[in-house]
PyMOL Python script that loads the backbone (N, CA, C, O; Angstrom):
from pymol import cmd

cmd.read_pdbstr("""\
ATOM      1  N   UNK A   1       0.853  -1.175   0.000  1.00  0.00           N
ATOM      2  CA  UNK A   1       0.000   0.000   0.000  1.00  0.00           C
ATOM      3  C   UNK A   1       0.896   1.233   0.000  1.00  0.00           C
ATOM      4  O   UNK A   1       1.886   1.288   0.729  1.00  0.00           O
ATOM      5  N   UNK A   2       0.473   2.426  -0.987  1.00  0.00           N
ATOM      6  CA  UNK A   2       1.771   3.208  -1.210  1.00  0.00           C
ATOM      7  C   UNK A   2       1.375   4.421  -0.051  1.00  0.00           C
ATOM      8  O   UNK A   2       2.272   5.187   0.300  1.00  0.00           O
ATOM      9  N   UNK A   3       0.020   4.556   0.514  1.00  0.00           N
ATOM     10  CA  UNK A   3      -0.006   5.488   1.646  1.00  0.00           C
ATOM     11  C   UNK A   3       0.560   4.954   3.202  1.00  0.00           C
ATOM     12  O   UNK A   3       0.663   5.687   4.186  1.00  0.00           O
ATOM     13  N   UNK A   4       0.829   3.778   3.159  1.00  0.00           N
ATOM     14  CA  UNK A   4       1.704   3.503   4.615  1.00  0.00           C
ATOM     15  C   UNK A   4       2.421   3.807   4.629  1.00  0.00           C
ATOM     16  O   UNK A   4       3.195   3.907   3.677  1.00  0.00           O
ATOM     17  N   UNK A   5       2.655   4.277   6.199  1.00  0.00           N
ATOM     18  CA  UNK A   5       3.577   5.108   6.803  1.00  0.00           C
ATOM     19  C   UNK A   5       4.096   4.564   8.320  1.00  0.00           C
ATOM     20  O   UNK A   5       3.446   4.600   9.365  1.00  0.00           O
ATOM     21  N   UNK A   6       5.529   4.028   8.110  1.00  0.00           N
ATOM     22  CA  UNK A   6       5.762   3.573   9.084  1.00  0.00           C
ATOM     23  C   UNK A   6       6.400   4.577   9.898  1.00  0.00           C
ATOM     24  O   UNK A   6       7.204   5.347   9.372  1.00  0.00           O
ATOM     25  N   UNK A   7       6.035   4.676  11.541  1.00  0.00           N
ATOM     26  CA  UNK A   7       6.165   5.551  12.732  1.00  0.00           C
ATOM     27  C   UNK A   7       6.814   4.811  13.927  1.00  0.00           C
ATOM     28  O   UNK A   7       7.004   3.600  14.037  1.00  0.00           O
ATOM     29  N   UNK A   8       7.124   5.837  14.832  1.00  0.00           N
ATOM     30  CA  UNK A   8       7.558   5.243  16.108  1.00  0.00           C
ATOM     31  C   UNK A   8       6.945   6.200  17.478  1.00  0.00           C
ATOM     32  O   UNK A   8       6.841   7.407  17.697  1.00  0.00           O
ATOM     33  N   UNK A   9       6.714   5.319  18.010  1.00  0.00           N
ATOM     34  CA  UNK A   9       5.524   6.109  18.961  1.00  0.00           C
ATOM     35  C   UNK A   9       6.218   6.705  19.803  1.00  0.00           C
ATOM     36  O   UNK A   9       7.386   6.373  20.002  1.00  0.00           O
ATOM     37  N   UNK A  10       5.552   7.826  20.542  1.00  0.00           N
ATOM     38  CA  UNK A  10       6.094   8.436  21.766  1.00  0.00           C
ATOM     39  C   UNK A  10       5.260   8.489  23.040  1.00  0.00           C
ATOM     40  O   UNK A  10       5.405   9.133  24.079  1.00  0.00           O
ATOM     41  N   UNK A  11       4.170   7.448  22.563  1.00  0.00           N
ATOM     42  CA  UNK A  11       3.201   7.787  24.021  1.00  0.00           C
ATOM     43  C   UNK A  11       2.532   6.307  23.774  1.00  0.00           C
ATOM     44  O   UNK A  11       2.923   5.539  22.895  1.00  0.00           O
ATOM     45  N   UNK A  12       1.415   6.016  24.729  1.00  0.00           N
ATOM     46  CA  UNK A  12       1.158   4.373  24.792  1.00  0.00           C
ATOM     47  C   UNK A  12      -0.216   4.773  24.149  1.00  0.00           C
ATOM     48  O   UNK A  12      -0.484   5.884  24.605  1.00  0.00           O
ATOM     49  N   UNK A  13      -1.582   4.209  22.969  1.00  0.00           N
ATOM     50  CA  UNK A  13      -2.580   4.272  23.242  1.00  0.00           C
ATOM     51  C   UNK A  13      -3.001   2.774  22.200  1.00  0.00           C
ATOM     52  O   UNK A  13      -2.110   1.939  22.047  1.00  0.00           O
ATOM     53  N   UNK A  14      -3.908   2.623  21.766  1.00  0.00           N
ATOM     54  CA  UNK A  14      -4.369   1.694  20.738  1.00  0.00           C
ATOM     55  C   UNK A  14      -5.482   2.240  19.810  1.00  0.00           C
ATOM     56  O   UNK A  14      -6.298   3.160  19.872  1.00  0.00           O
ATOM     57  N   UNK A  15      -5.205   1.414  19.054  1.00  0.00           N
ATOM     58  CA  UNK A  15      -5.848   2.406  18.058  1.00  0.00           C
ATOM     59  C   UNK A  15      -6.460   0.715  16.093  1.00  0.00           C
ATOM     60  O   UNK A  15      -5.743   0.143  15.272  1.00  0.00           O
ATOM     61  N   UNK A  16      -7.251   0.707  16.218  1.00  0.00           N
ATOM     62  CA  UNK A  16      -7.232  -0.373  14.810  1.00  0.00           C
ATOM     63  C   UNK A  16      -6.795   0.012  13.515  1.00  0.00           C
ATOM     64  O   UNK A  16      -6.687  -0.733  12.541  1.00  0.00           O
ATOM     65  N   UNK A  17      -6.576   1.113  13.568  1.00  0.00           N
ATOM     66  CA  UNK A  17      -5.561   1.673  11.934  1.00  0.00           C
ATOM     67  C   UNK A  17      -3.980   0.906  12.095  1.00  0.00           C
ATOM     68  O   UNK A  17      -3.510   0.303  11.130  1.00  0.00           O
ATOM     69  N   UNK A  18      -3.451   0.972  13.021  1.00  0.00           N
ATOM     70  CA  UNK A  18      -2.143   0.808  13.653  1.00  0.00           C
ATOM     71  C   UNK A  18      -2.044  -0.256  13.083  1.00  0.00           C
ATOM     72  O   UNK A  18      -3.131  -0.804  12.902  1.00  0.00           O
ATOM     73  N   UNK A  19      -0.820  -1.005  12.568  1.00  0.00           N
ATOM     74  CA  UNK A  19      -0.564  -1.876  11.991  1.00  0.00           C
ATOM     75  C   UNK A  19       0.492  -3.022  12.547  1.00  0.00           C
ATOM     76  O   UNK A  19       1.528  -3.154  11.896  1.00  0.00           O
ATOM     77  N   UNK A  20       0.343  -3.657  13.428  1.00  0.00           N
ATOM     78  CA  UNK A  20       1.257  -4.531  14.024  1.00  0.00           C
ATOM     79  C   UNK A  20       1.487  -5.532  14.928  1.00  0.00           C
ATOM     80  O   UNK A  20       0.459  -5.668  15.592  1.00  0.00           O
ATOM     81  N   UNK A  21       2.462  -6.411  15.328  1.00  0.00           N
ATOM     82  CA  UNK A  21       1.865  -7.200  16.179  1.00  0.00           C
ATOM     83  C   UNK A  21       1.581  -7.542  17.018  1.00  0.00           C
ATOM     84  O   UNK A  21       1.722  -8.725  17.326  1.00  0.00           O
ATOM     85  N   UNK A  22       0.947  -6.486  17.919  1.00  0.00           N
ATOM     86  CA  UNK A  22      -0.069  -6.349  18.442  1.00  0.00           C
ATOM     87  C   UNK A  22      -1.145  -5.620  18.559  1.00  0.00           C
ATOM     88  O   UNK A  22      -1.142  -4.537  19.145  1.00  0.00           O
ATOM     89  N   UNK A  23      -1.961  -6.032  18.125  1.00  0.00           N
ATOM     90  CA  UNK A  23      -3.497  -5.888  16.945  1.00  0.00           C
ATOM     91  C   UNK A  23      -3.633  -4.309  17.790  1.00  0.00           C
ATOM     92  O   UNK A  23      -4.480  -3.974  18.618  1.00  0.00           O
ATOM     93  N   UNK A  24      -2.428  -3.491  17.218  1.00  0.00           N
ATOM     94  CA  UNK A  24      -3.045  -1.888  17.453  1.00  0.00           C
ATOM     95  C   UNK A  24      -2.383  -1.619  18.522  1.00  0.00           C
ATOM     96  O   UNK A  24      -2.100  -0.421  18.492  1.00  0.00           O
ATOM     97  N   UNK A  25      -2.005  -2.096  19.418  1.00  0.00           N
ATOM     98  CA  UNK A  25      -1.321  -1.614  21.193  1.00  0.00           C
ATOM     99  C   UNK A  25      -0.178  -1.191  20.620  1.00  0.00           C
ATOM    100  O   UNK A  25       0.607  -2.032  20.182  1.00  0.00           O
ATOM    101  N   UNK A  26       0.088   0.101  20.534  1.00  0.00           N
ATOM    102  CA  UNK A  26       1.525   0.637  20.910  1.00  0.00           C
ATOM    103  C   UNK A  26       2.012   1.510  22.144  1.00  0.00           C
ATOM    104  O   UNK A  26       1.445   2.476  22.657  1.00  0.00           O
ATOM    105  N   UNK A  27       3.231   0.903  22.486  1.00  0.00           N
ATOM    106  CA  UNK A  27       4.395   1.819  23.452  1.00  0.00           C
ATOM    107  C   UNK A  27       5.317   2.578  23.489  1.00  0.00           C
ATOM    108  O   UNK A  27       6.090   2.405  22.547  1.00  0.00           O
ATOM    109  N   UNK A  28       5.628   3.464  24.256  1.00  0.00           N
ATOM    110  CA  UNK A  28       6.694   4.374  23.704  1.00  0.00           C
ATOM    111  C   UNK A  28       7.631   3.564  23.521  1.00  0.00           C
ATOM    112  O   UNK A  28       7.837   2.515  24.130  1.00  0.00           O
ATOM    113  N   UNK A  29       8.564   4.292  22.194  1.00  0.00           N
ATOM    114  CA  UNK A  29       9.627   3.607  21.351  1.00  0.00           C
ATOM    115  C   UNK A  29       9.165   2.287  20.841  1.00  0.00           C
ATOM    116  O   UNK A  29       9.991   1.374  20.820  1.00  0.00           O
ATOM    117  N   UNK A  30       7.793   2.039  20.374  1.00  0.00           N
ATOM    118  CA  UNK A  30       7.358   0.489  18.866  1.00  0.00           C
ATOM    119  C   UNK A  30       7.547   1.621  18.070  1.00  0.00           C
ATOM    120  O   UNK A  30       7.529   2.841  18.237  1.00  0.00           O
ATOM    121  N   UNK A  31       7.834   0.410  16.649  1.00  0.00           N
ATOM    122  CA  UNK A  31       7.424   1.100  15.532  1.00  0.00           C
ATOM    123  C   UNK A  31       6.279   0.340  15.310  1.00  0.00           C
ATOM    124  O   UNK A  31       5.947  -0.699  15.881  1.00  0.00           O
ATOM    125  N   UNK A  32       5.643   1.017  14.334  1.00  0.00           N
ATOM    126  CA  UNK A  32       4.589   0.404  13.697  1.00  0.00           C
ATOM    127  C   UNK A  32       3.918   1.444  12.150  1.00  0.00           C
ATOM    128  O   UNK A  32       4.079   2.658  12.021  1.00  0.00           O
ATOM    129  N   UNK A  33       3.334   0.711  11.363  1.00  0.00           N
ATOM    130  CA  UNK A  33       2.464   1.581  10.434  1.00  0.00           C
ATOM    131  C   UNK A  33       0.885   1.474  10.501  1.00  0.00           C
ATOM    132  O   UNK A  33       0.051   0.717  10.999  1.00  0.00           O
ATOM    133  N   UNK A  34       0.919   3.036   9.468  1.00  0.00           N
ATOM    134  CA  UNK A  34      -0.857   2.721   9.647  1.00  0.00           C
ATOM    135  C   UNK A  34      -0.921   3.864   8.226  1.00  0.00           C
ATOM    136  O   UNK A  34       0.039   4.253   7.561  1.00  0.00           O
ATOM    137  N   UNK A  35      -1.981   4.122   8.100  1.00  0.00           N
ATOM    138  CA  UNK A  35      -2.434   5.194   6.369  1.00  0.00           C
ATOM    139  C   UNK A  35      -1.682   6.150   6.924  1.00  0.00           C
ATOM    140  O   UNK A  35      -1.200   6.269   8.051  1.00  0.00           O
ATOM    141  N   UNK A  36      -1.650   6.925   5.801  1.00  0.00           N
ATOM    142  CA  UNK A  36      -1.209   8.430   5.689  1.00  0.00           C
ATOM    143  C   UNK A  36      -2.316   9.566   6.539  1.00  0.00           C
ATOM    144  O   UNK A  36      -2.259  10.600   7.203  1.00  0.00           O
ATOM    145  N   UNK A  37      -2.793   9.101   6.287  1.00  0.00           N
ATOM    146  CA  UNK A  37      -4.090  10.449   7.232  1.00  0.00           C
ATOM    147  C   UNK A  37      -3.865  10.199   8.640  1.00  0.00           C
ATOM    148  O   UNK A  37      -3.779  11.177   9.382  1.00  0.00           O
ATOM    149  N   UNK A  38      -3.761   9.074   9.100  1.00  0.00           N
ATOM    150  CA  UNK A  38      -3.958   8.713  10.404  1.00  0.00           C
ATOM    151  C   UNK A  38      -2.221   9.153  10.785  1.00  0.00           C
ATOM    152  O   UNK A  38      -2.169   9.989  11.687  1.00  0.00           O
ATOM    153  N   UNK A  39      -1.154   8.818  10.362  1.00  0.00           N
ATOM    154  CA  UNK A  39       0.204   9.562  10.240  1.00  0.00           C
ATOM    155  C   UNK A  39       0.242  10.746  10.788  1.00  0.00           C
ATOM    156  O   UNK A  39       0.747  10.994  11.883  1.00  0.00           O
ATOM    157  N   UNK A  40      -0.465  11.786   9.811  1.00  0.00           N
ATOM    158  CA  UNK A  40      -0.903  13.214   9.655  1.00  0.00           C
ATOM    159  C   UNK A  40      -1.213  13.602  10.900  1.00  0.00           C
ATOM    160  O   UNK A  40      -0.684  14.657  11.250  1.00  0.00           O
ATOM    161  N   UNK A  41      -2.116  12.909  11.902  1.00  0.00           N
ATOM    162  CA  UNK A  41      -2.895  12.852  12.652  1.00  0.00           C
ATOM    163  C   UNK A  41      -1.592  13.110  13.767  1.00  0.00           C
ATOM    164  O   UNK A  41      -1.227  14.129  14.353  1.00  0.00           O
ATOM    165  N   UNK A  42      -1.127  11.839  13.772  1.00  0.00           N
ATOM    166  CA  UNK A  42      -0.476  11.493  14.949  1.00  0.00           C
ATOM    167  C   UNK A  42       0.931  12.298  15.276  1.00  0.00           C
ATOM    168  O   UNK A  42       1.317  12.500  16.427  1.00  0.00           O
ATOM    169  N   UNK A  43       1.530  12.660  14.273  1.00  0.00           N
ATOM    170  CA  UNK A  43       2.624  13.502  14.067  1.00  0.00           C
ATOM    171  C   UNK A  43       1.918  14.586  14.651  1.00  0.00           C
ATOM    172  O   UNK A  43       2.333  14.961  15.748  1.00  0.00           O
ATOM    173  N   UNK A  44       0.654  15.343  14.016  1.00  0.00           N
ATOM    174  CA  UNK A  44       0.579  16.802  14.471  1.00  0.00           C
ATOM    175  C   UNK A  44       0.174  16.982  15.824  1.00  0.00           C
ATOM    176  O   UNK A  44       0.273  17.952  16.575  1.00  0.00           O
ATOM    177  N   UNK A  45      -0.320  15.804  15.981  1.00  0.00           N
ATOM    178  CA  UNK A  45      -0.398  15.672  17.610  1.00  0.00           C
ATOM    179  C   UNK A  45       0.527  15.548  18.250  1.00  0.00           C
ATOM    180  O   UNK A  45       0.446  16.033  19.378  1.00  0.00           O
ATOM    181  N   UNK A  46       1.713  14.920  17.898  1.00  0.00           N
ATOM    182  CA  UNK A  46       3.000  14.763  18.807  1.00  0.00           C
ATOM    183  C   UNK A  46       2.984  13.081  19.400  1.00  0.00           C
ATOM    184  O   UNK A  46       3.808  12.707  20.235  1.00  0.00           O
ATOM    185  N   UNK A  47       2.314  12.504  19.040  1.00  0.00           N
ATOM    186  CA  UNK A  47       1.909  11.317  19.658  1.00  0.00           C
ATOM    187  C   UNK A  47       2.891   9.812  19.210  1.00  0.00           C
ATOM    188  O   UNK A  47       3.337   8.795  19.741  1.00  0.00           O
ATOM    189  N   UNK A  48       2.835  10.621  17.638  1.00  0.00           N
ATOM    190  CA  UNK A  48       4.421   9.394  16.728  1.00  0.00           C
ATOM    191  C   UNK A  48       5.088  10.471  15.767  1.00  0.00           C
ATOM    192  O   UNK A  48       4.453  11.353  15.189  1.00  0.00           O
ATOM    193  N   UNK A  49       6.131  10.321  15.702  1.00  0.00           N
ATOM    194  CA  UNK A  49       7.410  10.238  14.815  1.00  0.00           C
ATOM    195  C   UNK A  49       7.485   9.546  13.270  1.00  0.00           C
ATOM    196  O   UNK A  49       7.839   8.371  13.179  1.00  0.00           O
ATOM    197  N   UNK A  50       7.278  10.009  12.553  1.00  0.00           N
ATOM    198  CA  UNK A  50       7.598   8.605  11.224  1.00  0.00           C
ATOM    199  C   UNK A  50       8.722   9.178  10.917  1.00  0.00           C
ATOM    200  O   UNK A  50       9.022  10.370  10.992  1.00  0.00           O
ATOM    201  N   UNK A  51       9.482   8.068  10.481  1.00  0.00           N
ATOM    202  CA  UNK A  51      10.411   7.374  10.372  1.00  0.00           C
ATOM    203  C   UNK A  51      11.387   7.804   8.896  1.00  0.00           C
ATOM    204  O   UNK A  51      12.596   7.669   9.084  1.00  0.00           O
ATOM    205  N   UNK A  52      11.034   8.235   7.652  1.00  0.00           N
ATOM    206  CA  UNK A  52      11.227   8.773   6.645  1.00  0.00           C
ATOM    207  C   UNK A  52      10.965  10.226   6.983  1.00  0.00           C
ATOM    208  O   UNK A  52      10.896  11.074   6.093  1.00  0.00           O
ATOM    209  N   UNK A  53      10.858  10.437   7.915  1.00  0.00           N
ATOM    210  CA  UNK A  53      10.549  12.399   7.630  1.00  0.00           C
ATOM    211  C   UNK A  53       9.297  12.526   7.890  1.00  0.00           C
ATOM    212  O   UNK A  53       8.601  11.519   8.019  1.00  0.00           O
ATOM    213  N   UNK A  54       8.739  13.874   8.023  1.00  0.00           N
ATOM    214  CA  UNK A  54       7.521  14.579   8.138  1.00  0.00           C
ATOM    215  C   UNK A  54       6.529  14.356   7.047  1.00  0.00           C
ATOM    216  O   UNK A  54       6.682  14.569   5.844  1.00  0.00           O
ATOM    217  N   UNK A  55       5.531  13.912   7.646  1.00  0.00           N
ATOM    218  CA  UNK A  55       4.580  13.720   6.531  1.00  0.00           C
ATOM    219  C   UNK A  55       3.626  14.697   6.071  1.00  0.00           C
ATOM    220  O   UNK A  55       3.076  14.742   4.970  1.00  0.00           O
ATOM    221  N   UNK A  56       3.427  15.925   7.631  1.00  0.00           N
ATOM    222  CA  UNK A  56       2.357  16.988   7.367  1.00  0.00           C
ATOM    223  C   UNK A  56       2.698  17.801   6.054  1.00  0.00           C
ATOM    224  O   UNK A  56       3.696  18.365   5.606  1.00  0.00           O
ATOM    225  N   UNK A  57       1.346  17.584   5.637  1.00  0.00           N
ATOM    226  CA  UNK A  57       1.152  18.716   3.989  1.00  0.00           C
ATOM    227  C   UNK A  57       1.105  17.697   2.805  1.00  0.00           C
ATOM    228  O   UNK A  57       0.683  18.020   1.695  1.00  0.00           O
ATOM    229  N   UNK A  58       1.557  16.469   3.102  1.00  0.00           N
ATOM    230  CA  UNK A  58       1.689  15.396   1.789  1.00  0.00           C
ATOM    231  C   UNK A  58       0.143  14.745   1.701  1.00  0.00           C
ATOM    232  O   UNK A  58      -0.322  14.048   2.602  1.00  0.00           O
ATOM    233  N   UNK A  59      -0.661  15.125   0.325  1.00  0.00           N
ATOM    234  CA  UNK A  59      -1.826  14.474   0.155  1.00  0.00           C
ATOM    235  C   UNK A  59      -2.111  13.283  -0.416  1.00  0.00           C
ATOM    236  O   UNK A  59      -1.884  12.854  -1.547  1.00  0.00           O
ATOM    237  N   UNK A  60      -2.710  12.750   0.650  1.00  0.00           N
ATOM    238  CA  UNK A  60      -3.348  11.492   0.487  1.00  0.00           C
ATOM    239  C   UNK A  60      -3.429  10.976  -1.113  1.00  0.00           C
ATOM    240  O   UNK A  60      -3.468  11.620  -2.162  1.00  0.00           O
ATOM    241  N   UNK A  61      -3.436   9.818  -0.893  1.00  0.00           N
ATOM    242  CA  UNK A  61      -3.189   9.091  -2.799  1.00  0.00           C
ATOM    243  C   UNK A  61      -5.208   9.243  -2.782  1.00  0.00           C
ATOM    244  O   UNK A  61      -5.981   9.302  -1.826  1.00  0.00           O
ATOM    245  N   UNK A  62      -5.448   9.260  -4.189  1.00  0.00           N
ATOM    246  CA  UNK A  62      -6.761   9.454  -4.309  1.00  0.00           C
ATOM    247  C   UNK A  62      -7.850   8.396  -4.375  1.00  0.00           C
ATOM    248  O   UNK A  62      -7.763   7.473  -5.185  1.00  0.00           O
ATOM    249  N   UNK A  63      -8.586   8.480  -3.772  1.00  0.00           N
ATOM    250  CA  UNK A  63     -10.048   6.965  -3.897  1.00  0.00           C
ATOM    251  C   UNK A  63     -10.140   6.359  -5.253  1.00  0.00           C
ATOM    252  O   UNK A  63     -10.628   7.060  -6.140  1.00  0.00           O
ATOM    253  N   UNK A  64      -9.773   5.254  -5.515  1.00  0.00           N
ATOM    254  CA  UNK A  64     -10.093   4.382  -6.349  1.00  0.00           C
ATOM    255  C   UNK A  64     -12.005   4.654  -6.812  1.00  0.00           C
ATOM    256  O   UNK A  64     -12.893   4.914  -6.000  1.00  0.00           O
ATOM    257  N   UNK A  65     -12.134   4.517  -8.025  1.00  0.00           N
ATOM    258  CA  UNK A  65     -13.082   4.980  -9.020  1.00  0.00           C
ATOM    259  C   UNK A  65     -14.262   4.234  -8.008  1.00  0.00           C
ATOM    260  O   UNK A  65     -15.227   4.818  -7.516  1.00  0.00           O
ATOM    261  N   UNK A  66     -13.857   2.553  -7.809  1.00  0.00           N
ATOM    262  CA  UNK A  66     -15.133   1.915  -7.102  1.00  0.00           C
ATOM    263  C   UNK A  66     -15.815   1.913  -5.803  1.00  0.00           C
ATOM    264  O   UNK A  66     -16.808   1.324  -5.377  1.00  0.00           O
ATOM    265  N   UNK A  67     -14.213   3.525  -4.841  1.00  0.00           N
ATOM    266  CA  UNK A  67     -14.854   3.847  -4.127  1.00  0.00           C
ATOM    267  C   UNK A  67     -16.124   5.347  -3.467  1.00  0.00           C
ATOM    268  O   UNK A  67     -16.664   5.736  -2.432  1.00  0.00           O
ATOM    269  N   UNK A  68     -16.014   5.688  -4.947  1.00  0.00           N
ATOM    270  CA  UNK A  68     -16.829   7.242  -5.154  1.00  0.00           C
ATOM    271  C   UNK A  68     -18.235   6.951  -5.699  1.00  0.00           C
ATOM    272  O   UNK A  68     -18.278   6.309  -6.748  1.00  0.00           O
ATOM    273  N   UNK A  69     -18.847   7.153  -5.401  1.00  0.00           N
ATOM    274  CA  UNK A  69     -20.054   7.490  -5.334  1.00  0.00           C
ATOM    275  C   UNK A  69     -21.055   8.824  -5.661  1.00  0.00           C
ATOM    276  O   UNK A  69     -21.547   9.543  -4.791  1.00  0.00           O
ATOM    277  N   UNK A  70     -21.214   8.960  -6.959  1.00  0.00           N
ATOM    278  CA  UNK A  70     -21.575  10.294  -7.154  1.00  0.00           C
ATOM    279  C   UNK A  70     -23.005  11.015  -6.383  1.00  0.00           C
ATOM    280  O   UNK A  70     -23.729  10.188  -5.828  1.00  0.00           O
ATOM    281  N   UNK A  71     -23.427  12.378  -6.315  1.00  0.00           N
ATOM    282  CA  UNK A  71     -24.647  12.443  -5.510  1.00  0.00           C
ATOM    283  C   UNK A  71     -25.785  11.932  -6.371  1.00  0.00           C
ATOM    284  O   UNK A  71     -26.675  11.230  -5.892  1.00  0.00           O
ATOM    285  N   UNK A  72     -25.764  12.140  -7.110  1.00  0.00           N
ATOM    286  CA  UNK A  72     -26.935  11.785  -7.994  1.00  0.00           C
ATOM    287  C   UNK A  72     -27.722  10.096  -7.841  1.00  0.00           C
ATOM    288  O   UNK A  72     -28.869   9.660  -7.741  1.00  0.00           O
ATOM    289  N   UNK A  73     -26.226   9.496  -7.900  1.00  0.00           N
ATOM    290  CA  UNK A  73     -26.580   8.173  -7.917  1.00  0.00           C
ATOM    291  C   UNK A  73     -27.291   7.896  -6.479  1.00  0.00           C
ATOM    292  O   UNK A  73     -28.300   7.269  -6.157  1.00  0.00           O
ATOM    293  N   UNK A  74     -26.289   8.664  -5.736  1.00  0.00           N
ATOM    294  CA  UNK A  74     -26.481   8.339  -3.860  1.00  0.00           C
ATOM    295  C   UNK A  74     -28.067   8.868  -3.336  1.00  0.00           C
ATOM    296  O   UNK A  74     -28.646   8.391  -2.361  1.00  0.00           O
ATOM    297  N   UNK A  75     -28.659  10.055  -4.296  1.00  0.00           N
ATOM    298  CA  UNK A  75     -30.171  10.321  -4.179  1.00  0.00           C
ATOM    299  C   UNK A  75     -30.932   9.338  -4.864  1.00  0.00           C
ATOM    300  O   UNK A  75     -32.015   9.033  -4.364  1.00  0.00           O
ATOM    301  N   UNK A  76     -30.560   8.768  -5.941  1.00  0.00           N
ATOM    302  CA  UNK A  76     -31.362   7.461  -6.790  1.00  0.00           C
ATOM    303  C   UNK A  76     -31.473   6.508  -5.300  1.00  0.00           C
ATOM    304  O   UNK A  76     -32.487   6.506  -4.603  1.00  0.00           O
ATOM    305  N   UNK A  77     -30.542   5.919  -5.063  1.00  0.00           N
ATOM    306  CA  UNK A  77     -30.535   4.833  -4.032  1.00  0.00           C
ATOM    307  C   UNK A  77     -31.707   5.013  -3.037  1.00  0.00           C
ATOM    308  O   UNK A  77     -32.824   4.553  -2.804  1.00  0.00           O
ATOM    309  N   UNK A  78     -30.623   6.158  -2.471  1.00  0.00           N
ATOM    310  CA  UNK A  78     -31.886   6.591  -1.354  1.00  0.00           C
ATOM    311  C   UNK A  78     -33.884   6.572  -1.662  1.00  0.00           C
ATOM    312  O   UNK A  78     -34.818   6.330  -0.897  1.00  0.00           O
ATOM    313  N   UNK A  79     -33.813   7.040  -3.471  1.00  0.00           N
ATOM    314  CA  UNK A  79     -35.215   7.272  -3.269  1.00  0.00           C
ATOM    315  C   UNK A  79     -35.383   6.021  -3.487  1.00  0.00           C
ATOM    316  O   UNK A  79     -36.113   5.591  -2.594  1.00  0.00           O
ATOM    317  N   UNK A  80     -35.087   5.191  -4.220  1.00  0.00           N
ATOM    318  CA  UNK A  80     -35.403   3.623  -4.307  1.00  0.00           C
ATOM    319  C   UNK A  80     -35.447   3.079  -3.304  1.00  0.00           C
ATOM    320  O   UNK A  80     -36.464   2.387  -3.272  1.00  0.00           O
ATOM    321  N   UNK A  81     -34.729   2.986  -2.190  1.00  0.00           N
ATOM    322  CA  UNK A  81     -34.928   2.145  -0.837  1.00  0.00           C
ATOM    323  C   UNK A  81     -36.068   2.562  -0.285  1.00  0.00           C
ATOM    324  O   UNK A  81     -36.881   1.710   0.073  1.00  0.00           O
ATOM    325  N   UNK A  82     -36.488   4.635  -0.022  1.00  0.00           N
ATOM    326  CA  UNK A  82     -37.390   5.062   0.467  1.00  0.00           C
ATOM    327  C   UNK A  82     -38.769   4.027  -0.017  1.00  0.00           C
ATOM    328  O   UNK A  82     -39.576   3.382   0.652  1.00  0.00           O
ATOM    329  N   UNK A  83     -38.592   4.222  -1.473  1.00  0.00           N
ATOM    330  CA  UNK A  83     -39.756   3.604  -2.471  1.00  0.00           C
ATOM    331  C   UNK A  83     -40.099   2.133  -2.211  1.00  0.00           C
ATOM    332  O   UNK A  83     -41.204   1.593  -2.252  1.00  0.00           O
ATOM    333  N   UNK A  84     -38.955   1.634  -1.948  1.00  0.00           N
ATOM    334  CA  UNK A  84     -39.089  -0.082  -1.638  1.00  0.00           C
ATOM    335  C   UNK A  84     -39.532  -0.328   0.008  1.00  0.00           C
ATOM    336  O   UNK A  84     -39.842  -1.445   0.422  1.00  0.00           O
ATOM    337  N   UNK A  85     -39.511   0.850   0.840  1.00  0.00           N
ATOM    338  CA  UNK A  85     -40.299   0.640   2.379  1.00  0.00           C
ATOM    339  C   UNK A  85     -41.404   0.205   2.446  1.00  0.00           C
ATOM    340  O   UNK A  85     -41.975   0.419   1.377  1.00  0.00           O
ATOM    341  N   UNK A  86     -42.494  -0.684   3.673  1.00  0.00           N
ATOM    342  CA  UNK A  86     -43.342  -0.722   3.572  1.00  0.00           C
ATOM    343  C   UNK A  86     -44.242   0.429   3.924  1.00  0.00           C
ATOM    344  O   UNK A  86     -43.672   1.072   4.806  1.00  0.00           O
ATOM    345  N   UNK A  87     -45.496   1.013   3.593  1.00  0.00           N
ATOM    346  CA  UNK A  87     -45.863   1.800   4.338  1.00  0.00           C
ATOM    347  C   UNK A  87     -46.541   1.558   5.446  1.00  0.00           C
ATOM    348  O   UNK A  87     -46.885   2.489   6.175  1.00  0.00           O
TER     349      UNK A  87
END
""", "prot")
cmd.dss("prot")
cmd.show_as("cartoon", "prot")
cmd.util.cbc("prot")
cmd.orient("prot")
């Protein structure tokens, strides 16, 4: 995955983005990875370190086509489910 970002923590919390082995528990001084946003997150908080350099300001890689959803379609749905309720 080209948005992972491997970090090294400076404080203890858990978290399920976190990537490692142990399903999310990190301690000061693990490394571990997790996405780029969640990175973003944790750096500007002070909470982890990554490991290649600063990540704040670097944008996110973009949603794959099958995960966008246009509004139009997303009001079709909606009125179709509305339409398919019982009354």
């Amino acid at each position: 995955m080209s948005d992972c970002v491997a970090m090294t923590v400076n404080t203890e919390f858990h978290n399920p983005r976190i990537r490692n082995a142990k399903n999310g528990l990190v301690e000061a001084g693990d490394t571990f990875e997790t996405d780029l946003a969640h990175a973003q997150d944790l750096e500007r908080l002070g909470h982890a370190v990554p490991l290649a350099g600063p990540v704040l300001g670097i944008a996110p890689a973009p949603l794959e086509p099958h995960h966008q959803v246009s509004e139009s379609a997303l009001r079709a749905d909606r009125a179709r489910r509305r339409a398919a309720e019982p009354a």
